[in-house]
N, C-alpha and C positions, 0 to 999 in steps of 0.2 A: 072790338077791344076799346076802353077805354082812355079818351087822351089823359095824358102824365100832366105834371108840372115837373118838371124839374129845375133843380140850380145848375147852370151852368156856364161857365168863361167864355166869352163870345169878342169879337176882334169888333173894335169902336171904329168909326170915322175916321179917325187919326190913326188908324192901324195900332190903339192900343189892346188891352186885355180887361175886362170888366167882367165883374160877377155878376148875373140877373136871374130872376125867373123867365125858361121859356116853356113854350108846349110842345110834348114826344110824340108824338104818333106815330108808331111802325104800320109801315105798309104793308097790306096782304104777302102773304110768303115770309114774314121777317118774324124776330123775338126781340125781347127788351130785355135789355141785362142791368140787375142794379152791378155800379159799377165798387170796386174792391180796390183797384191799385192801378193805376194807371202811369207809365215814365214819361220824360221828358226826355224829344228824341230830338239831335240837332236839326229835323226837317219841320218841327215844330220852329224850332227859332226862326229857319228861313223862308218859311210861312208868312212869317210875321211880317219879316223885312222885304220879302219879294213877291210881295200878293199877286203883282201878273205872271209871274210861274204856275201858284197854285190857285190861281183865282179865288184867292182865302180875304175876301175880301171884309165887309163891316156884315153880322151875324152871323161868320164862321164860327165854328169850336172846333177846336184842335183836338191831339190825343188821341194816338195808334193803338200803342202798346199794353193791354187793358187785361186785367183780370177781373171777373166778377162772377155773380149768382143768377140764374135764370129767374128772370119774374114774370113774365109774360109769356103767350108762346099765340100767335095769331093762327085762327082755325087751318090756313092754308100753310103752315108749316110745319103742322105736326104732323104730317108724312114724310116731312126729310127729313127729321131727327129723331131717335130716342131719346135726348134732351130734354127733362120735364123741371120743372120751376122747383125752385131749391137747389138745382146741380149747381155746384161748383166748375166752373166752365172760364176758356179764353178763347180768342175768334180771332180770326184771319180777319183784317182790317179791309178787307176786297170782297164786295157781293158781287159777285157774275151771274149771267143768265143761266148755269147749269147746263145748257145742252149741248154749246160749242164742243170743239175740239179740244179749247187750252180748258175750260172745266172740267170735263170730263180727266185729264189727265190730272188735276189738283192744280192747275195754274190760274187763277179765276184772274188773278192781275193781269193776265195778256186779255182777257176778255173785251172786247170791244166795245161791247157796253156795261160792264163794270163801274158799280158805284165804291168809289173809297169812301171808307169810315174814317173822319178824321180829318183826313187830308183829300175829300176828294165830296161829292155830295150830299153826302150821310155825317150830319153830325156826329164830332169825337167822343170820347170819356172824359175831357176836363168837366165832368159833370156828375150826376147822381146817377142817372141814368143814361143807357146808351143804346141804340139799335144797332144788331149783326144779324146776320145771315144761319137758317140753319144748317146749310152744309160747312160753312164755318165754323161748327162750335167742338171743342176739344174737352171733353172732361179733366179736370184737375185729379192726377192719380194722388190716390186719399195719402195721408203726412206730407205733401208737399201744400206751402203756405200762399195763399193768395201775393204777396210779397214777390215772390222767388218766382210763381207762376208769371206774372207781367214783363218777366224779361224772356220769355218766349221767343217774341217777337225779335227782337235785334241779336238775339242767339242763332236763328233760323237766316238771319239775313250773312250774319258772318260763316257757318256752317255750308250756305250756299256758295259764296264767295270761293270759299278753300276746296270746296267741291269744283269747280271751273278752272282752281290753280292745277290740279291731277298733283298732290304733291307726294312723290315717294320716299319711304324711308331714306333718309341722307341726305335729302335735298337741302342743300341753303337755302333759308327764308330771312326775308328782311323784309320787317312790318314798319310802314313809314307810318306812326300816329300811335298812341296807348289811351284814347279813349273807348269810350265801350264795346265798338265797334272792333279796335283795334285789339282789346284784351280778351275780345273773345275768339277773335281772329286765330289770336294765341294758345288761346286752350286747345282749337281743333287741328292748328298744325302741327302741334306736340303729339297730339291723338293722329296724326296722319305719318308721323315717324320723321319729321322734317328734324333736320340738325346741320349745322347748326343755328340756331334764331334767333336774329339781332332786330331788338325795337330800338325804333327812331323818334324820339319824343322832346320837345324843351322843359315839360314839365319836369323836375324833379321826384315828386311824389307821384306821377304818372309811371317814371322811369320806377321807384322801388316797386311799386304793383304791376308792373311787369316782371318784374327779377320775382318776387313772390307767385309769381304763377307760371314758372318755367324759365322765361327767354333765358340764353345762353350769356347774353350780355346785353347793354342799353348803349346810347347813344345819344348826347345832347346835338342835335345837327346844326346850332346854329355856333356851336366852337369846333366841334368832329366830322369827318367825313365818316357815314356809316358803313359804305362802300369798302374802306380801306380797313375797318375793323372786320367787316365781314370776312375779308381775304386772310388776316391774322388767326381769324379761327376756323377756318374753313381749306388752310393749306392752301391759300393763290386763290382759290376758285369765288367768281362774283357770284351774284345770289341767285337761284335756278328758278326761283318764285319771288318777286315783290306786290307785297300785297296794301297796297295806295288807301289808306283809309283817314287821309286828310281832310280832302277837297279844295285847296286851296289854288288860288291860280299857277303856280310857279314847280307843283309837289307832282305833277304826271312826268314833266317834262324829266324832273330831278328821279324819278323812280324807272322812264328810259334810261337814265344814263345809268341807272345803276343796277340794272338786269344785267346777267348773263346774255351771253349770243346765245339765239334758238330759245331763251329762256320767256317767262309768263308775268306780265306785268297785270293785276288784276283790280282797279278801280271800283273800291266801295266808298269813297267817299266823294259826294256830290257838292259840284262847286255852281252854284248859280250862276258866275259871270262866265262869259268867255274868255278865253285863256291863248294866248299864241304857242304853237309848236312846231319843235323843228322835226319835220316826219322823216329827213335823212337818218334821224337816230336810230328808227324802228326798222328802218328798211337796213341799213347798216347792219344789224344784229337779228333778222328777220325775227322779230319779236312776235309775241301773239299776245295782246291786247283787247280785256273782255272786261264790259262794263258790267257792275251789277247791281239790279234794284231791289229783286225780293228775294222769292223760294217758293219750293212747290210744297202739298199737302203734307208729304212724304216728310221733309226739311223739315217743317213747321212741327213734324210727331216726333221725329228723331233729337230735335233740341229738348222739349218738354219733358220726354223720356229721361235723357241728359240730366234738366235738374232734380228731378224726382229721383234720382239713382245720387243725386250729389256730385255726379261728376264735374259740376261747376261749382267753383264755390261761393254761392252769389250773395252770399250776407258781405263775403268784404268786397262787394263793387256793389255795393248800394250804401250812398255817404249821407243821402239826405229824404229822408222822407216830412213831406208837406201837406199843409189845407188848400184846399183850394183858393182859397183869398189870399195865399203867399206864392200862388205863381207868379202873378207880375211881378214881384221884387225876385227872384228867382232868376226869370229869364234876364231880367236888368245884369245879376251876377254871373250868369251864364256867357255874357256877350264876352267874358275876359275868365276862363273859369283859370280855377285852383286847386284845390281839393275834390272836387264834385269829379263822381263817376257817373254813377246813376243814379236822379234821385225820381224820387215816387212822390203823386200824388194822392192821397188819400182823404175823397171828400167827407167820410165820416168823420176825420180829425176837426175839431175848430179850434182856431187859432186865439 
């Protein structure tokens, strides 16, 4: 196969974001996808800021969340996919070896030698071009837009999440956080029968985009206890499922106190630093506390399905779509967001 050029955002010296030409070359077994629509995911920003986490150090490219069209397909992988160039296709951001235990079940991220795309050895989609995996690739069910396709990925990671909370009809849910994570969190609680379901957010415009796709009510937490509204509408009862999609140092400890006893506190959002807890809380209310990173095969088809049927309605959680050469001022406004849900980049645009 022929080596690419492509453009694409690659992390400087100074841990900034530059545009360059580099060279693609997929490795035997892989495909090259030109890329379509790629978001901007908050593990992106902490990439940036905490390179010895992700060892995303100077010639990283960022960029999970990717939709695009097959353009390549390397002789050695045109027996794992039906996938031929021109498909409209989005990829699991994790190559596994295929033959483990967690592959074979659709979990290629528990894989032990797993390469991440993006965030992990396999350069991202802040670019023209990207390499995945062909047990990875999902076809785009035809009317759904390359757009809409790219939130796949962080639809699949909340869908997991509320899959771990076991929530049944009636259950009180209180979502600490209404960014994307958290609004989508919302959609599938709602689809799981939870009631009633209080988001916890400071944003304003975060809080009406939750009231616009369900929640029961909002909650500013840094003037409201959401705990105590929860009990107003929920008849006394604390919340049966909290589902933690902050990450910040102080929002675990604050989502123990505000479980239910025997109740499920379920952490999607990741905090880089270390954080101090008081473990009396959990053992006090014999809590059950589950962290979560991705999803399986399975997740991953049941979200997609999801927006191809419309059951999300993902034009109004997409605020900003970009060129590639207005990521770095992006992520600069990212560090204090506002308005921004999801935004997309799209290197076909130029700015």
């Amino acid at each position: 196969m022929r080596n690419m050029k492509t453009r694409a955002l690659t992390i400087t010296d100074g841990q900034q974001l530059a545009l360059r030409e580099m060279d693609l070359y997929p490795e035997p077994g892989e495909v090259l996808l030109k890329v379509h629509d790629c978001g901007i995911c908050g593990s992106d920003l902490h990439a940036l800021k905490f390179p010895h986490v992700f060892s995303s150090g100077p010639g990283f490219v960022l960029g999970h969340e990717f939709s695009g069209e097959v353009a390549e397909i390397t002789p050695e992988a045109r027996a794992l996919t039906d996938c031929r160039p021109g498909d409209r296709v989005v990829a699991l951001p994790s190559i596994g070896c295929g033959d483990c235990a967690d592959c074979l079940a659709g979990l290629e991220w528990r894989c032990v030698t797993k390469r991440g795309v993006g965030l992990g050895s396999v350069p991202g989609a802040f670019a023209d071009y990207v390499r995945a995996g062909p047990r990875q690739l999902f076809r785009i069910p035809d009317g759904l837009s390359f757009r809409h396709a790219a939130l796949t990925e962080p639809l699949a990671v909340a869908l997991h999440g509320v899959r771990r909370a076991r929530l049944a009809p009636g259950d009180p849910c209180l979502i600490m956080g209404a960014g994307l994570i958290g609004l989508f969190a919302l959609v599938w609680a709602r689809l799981a029968g939870a009631e009633p379901i209080v988001v916890s957010d400071p944003a304003p415009t975060r809080r009406e985009q939750a009231l616009a796709l369900g929640a029961h009510d909002t909650v500013d937490p840094q003037s409201n206890d959401p705990g105590a509204r929860m009990r107003q509408l929920a008849g006394g009862r604390w919340p049966r499922v909290v589902l933690e999609c902050v990450g910040t140092r102080p929002t675990l400890q604050e989502a123990m106190r505000l479980a239910a006893r025997g109740g499920r506190v379920i952490v999607l959002g990741i905090s880089m630093e270390p954080y101090d807890l008081q473990p009396m809380t959990a053992h006090a209310k014999e809590l059950e506390i589950h962290y979560v990173f991705a999803y399986s095969h399975d997740e991953f088809a049941e979200a997609l399905q999801a927006l191809a049927r419309a059951a999300i309605p993902a034009e109004d959680l997409i605020t900003d779509v970009i060129a590639l050469d207005a990521v770095p001022a992006m992520f600069a406004a990212l560090a204090h967001p506002t308005t921004q849900v999801k935004v997309l980049v799209e290197p076909a645009l130029r700015a």
